[in-house]
N, C-alpha and C positions, 0 to 999 in steps of 0.2 A: 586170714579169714577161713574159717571150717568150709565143709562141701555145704553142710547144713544150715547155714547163717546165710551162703552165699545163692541159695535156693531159697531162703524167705524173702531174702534182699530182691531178687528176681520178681518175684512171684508178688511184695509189695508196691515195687513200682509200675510192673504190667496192671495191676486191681485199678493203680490210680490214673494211669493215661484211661483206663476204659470208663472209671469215670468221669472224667474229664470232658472225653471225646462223648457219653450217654448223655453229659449233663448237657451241653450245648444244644440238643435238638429240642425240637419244637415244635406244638403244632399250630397246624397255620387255618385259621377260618375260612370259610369258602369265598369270603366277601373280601379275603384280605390278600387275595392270591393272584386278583387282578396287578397289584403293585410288584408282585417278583418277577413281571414281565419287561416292567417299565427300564427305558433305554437307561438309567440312572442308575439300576442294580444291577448292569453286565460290566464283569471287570474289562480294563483296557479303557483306551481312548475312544471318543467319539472322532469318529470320520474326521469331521470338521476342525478340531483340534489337531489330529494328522497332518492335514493341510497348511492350517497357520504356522506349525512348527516346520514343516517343507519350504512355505513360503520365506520365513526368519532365518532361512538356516541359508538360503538363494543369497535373502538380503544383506545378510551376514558375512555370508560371502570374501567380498571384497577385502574387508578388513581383518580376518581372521575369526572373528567370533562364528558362534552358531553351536548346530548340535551336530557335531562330528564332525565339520569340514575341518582338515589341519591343513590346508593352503589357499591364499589367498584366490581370489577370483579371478587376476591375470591369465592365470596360468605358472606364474611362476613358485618356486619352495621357498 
């Protein structure tokens, strides 16, 4: 590839992430802005969900299952 192929090639893919990334925004109505607050559009888990899966993971325990424990609840490996 020439310097000059590989400087359009550049320069056509930067044009298209930008617009890409321009096309995605938006504006937002003043009546409708009460809803980007709401606990449903923060990424992550809610509290309570943290909990139950702490609690699953206790109950789980014993037998091996859960989310991350790799030994039994004994104590033993």
């Amino acid at each position: 590839m020439l310097p000059s192929e590989k400087g359009k090639c550049t320069t056509a893919i930067l044009l298209l992430l930008a617009v890409l990334i321009l096309g995605s925004c938006t504006a937002v109505k003043p009546y409708q802005r009460a809803y980007l607050n709401d606990a449903a559009m923060q990424p992550g888990k809610l509290p309570i969900e943290k909990f139950e899966e702490n609690a699953q993971a206790y109950r789980e325990g014993a037998s091996g299952g859960g989310t991350g424990k790799s030994s039994g609840g004994c104590g033993c490996n």
